[in-house]
N, C-alpha and C positions, 0 to 999 in steps of 0.2 A: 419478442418485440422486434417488428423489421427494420432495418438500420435507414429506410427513412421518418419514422418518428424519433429517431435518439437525434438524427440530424435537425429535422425540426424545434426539438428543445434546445440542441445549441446554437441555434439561429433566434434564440427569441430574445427581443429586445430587453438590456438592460444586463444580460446573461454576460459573466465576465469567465474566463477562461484563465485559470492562476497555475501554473507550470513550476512542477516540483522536480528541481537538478537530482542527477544523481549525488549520493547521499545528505540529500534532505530533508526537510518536513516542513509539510506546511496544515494549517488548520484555520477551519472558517467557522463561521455560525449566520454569513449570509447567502439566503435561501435563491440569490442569483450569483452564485458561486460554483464552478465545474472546476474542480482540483485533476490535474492529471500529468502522471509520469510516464515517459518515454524510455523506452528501448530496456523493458527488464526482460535480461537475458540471464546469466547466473545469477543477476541481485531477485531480491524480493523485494516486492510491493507488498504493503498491508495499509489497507482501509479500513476505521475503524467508526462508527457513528453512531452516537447516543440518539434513538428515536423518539426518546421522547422531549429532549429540547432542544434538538434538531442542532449537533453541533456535532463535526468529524473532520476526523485528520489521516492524511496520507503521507508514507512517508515510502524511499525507496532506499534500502541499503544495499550495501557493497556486499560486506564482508561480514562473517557469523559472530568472531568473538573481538572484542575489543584490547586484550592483552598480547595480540601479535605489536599493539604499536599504544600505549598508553598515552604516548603524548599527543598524537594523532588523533587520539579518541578524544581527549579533551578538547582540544580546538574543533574538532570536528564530526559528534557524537554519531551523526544519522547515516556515517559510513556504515557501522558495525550493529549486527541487529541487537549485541546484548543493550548497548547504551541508548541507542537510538529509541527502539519500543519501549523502553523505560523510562526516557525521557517524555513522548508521544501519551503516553499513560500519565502520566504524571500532568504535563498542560492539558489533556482532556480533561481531568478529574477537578485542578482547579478551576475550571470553566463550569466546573457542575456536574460532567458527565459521571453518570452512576454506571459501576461496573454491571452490574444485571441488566441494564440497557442499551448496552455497548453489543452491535452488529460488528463481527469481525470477518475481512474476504480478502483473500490474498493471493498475487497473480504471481507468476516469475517463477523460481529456484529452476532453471533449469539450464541444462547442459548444452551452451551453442556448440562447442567443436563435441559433440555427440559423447557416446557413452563410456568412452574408455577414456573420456578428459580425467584427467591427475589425481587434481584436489580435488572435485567433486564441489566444488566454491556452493554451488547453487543447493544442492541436498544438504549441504551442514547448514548453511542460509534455514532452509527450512526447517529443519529439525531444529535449530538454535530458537527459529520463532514459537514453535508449536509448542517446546517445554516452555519458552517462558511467559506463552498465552496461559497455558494450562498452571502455571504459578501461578497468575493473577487469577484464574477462574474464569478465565473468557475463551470460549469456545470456538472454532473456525466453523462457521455459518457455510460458506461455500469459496472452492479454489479452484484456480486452472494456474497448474505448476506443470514442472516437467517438461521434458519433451528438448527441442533446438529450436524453437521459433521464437522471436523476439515479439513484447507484447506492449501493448500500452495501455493502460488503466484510466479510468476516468471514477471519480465518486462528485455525483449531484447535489449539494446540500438543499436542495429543494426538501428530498425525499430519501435519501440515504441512497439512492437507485448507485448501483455499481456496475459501469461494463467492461470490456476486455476488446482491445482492438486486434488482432494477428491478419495478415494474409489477407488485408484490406476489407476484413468482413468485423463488424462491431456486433457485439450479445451482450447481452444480461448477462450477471456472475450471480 
């Protein structure tokens, strides 16, 4: 899809643009609704959207486990991906979303100061998510992780459509 139709859908009237901070969450179920976070560099982004009542939520975290700072995590869950995707799972489900209908696409874990950074922030990021997708039974649909570029996400509630911005060029995920 060439990134002048994605521009066109965010140009269409009534279309509201909802900006999700670093670590946070947000979740809609209106279909003139563009959810989208900026600059995931070691965080991870995970989009997640039940297709069939058309209801999804993006969240962006920091940090992989939530037990480096427990108090931290309770004031402020969607730092850490263990509490954050738990929590994210949790108000989808009461909204109705069914796990077998849940589309999971996730951008980020990736290494800005290159390969020989430390902690590896962004690979535990990922790994931390993928076991605890694969706890729940929900599968990653499609990713663009890795790498040192910073990316920005966007999920559609029109249609669950999910794309990935880097390098000034917008795609499909």
């Amino acid at each position: 899809m060439p990134n002048v139709l994605l521009e066109r859908r965010q140009a269409q009237p009534g279309i509201q643009t909802v900006t999700i901070d670093i670590s946070d969450m947000k979740m809609s179920q209106d279909p003139n609704d563009i959810l989208v976070t900026y600059s995931l560099g070691s965080c991870v982004g995970l989009a997640l959207y039940d297709k069939v009542i058309k209801v999804g939520g993006l969240i962006h975290c920091m940090l992989p486990l939530s037990k480096i700072d427990k108090e931290k995590a309770a004031v402020r869950p969607f730092m850490f991906v263990d509490t954050g995707v738990t929590r994210l799972l949790s108000e989808l489900f009461q909204k109705g979303a069914q796990r077998q209908n849940l589309v999971a696409k996730v951008a980020g874990a990736g290494s800005p100061l290159g390969k020989e950074e430390t902690f590896r922030i962004g690979q535990r990021n990922y790994t931390i998510l993928r076991k605890l997708l694969w706890k729940n039974n929900i599968l990653i649909d499609t990713e663009d992780i890795g790498g040192s570029k910073a990316r920005t996400m966007y999920l559609y509630l029109e249609d669950g459509l999910v794309t990935v911005k880097s390098e000034g060029k917008e795609v499909p995920l």
